[in-house]
LUMLUMKOL-130794 format. One record per residue: residue in three letters; z, y, x negated of N, C-alpha, C in turn. Coordinates in steps of 0.05 Angstrom, whole numbers, plus 5000, padded with zeros to 4 digits. Layout:
N
ALAZYXZYXZYX
...
***
This chain:
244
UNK479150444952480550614970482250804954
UNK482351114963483251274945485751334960
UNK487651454937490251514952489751804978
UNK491051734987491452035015494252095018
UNK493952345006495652595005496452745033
UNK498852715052498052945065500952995071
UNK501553255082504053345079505953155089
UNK507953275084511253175099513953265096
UNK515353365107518053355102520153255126
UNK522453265128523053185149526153455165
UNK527553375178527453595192531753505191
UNK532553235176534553205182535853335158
UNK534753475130535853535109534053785095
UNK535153935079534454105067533554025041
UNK535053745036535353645014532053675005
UNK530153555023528253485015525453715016
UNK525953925016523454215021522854264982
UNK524854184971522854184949522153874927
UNK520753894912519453684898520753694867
UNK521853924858523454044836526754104843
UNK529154254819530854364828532054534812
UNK532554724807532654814793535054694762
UNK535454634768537154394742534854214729
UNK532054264736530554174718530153744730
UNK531353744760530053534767529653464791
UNK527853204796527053214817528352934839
UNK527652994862528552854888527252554872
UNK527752294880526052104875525751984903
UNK522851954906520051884919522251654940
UNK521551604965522351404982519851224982
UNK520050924969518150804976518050554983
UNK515650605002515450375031513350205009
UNK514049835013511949675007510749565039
UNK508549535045506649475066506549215060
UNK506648965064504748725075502948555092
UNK502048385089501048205108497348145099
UNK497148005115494047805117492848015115
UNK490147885098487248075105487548205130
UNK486948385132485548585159487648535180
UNK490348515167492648585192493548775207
UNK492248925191493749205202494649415181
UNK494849305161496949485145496349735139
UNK493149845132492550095127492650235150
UNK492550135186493150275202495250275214
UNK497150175201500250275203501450415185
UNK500450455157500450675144499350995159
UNK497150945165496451175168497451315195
UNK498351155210499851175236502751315229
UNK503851195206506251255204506451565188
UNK503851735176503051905166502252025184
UNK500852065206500252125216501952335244
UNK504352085247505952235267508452385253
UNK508052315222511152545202508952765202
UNK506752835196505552985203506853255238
UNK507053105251507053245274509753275280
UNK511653075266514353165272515653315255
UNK513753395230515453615209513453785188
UNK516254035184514154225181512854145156
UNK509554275140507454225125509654325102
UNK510754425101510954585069513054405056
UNK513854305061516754115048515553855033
UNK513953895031513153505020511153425018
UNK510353155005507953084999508152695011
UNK506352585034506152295031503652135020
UNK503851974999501151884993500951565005
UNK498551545009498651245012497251114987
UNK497650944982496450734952496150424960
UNK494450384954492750074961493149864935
UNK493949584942493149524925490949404914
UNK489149444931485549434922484949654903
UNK486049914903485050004875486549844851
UNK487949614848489649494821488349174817
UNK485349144834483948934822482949014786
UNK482748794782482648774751479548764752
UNK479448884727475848774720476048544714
UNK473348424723472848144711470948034691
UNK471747894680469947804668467347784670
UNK465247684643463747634650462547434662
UNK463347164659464046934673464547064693
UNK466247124702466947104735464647344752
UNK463747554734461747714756459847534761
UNK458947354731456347184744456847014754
UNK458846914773460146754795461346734809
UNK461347194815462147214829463447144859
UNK461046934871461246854894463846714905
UNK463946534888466246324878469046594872
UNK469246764869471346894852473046984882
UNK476546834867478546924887480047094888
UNK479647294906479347564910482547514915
UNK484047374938486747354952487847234934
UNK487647114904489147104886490247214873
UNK493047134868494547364849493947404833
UNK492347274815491147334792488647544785
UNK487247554813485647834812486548024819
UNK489848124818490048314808491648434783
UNK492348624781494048714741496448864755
UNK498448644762500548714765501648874757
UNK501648754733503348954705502949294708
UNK500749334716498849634716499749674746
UNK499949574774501849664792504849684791
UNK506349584778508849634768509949874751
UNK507149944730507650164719507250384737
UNK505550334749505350644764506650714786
UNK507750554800509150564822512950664800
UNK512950484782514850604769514550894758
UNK512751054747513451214735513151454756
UNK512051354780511951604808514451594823
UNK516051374812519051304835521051494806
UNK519851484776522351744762520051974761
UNK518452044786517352394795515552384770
UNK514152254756512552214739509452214749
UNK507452364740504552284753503452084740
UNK501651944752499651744743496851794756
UNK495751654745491651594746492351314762
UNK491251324781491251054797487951034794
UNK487350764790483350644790483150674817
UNK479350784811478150734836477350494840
UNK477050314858475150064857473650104882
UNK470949974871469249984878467949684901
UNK467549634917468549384931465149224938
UNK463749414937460649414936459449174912
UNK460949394889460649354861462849034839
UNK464449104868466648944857468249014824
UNK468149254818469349354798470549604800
UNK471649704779472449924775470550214771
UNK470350434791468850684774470150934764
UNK472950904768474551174758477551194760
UNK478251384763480651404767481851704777
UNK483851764794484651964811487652004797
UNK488552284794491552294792493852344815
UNK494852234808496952294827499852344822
UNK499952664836502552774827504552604839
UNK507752804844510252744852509352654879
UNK510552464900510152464925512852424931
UNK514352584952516052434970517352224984
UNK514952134989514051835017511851694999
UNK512651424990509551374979510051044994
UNK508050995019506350805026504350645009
UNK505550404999504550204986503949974999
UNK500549885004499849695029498649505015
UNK498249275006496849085004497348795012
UNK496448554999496848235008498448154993
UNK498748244972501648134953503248324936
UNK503448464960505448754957507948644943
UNK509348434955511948294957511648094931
UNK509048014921509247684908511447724882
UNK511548044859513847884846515348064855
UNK517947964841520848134850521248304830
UNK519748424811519548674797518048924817
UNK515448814832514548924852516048974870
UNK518448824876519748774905521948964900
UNK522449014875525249184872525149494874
UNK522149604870520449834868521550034894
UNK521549724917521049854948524750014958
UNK524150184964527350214989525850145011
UNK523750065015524049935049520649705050
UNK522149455057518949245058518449185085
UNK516549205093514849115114512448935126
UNK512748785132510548595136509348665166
UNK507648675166505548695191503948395191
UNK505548335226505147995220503248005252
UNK500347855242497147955267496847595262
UNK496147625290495347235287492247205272
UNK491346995264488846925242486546985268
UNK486446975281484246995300483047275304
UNK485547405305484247785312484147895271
UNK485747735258485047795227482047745211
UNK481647465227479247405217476347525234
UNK476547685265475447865276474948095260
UNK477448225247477848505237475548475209
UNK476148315201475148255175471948285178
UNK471348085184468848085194467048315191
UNK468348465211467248695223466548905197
UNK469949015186470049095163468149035143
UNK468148775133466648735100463048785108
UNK462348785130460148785146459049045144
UNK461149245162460449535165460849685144
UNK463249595113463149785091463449535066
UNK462749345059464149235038460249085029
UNK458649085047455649025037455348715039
UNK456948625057456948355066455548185086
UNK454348015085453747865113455447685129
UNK455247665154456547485171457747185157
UNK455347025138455746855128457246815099
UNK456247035087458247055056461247075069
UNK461947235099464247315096466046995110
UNK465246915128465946655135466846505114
UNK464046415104464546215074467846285054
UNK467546535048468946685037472246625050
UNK472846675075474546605082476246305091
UNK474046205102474245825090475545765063
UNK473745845044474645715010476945865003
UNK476846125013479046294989481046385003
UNK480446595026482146765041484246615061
UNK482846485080485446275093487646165077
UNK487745905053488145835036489445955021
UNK489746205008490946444994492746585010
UNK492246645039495046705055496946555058
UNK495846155063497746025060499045965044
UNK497846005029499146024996500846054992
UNK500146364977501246574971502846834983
UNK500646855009501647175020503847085044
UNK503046905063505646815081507846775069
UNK508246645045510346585027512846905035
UNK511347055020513047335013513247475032
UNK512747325075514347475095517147535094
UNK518147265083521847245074522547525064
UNK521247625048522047955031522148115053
UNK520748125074520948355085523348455102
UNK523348695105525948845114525748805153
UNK523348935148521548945181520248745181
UNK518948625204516648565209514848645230
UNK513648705235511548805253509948625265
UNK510448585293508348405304505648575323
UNK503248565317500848645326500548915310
UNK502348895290501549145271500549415283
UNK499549605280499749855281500049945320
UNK498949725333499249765358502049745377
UNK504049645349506749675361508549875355
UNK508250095380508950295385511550295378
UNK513950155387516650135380517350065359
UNK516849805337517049845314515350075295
UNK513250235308512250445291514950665291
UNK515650635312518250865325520350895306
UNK521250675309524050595283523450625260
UNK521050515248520450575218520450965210
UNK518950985228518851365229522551475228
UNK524451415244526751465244528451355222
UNK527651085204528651045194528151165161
UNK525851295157524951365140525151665130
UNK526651815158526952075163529552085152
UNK531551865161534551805151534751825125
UNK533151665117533451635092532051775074
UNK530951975072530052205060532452395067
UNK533952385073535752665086538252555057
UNK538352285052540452225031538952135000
UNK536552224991535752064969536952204948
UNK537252094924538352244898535952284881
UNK538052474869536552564842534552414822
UNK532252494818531752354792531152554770
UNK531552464744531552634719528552604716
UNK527052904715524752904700524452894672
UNK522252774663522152684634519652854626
UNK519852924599518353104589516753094574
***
């Protein structure tokens, strides 16, 4: 999943119409961490929440990206591609933390980075995309929250909390129609690894969150507040020193 760029500014401050200043620095980035289960919701409450700063403010003031943490799976081994089957995807260990920390850090001091493409077909990596200063940067994945180096990154966490029945529907559907899956790999798949790994791991790190969201992108009123609350708080962010 690649990052998406699309405008923003907001309408309570002037503060924020440029990305520079003339003192040679820049605004630092407001950024949202996303959570929750496989196929909760979270990329369509991102894009929801992009979607309507879009319509409430003018294009020229700003930039919002969204960032996944499915582009920060790790390559694997060779062991693990040739067993693949077996390989746990909702483990923290398939992904490179360390390498989401850096980049989310060096875009929160107005710094660009190369975020990886991954490839989900392929189950690896094929490239990499840059990405300038952003404004608003939307960060959505399953263990958005797991460490508290991650957790410190955010000014605002969110969990999007969908019951296992319409998650394990979503899913389905998804790995089916773009991920090159069958009905039965994806079941199996969720049995051994994915159920098991939410209880784990990813339910663990609801506690972090600021919000929570119940039925995820379809709740109109918490989409409401996050939009207002994110407009607030762009109207007061400080400085950060660009580095050269």
């Amino acid at each position: 999943q690649s990052a998406v760029m699309l405008p923003l500014s907001t309408q309570a401050s002037t503060e924020v119409t440029i990305s520079g200043s003339q003192d040679g620095a820049r605004l630092a980035p407001f950024i949202i961490g996303v959570a929750g289960g496989t196929a909760s919701g979270k990329t369509s409450v991102c894009r929801k929440i992009m979607k309507q700063l879009r319509k409430d403010v003018p294009e020229e003031q700003g930039v919002i990206i969204n960032l996944s943490q499915d582009s920060f799976y790790r390559n694997l081994t060779p062991q693990e591609t040739a067993d693949i089957a077996n390989f746990n995807f909702d483990h923290p260990n398939a992904f490179a933390f360390d390498e989401i920390i850096h980049c989310l850090g060096q875009l929160k001091q107005a710094n660009p980075v190369d975020i990886p493409q991954y490839d989900f077909v392929t189950s690896s990596r094929t490239g990499q995309i840059p990405v300038q200063h952003a404004d608003v940067i939307l960060f959505d994945g399953i263990l958005a929250f797991y460490t508290p180096a991650l957790q410190e990154l955010f000014d605002l966490k969110i969990f999007v909390d969908t019951d296992a029945d319409t998650r394990l529907a979503r899913r389905v559907r998804r790995d089916i129609m773009h991920r090159g899956r069958d009905v039965l790999q994806v079941l199996d798949q969720y049995e051994r690894t994915v159920k098991p790994s939410f209880e784990s791991y990813i339910l663990p790190t609801k506690k972090h969150a600021d919000i929570i969201i119940p039925r995820g992108a379809e709740n109109e009123i918490a989409i409401d507040l996050i939009l207002q609350h994110i407009k607030f708080r762009l109207s007061s962010r400080v400085v950060s020193p660009v580095k050269t």
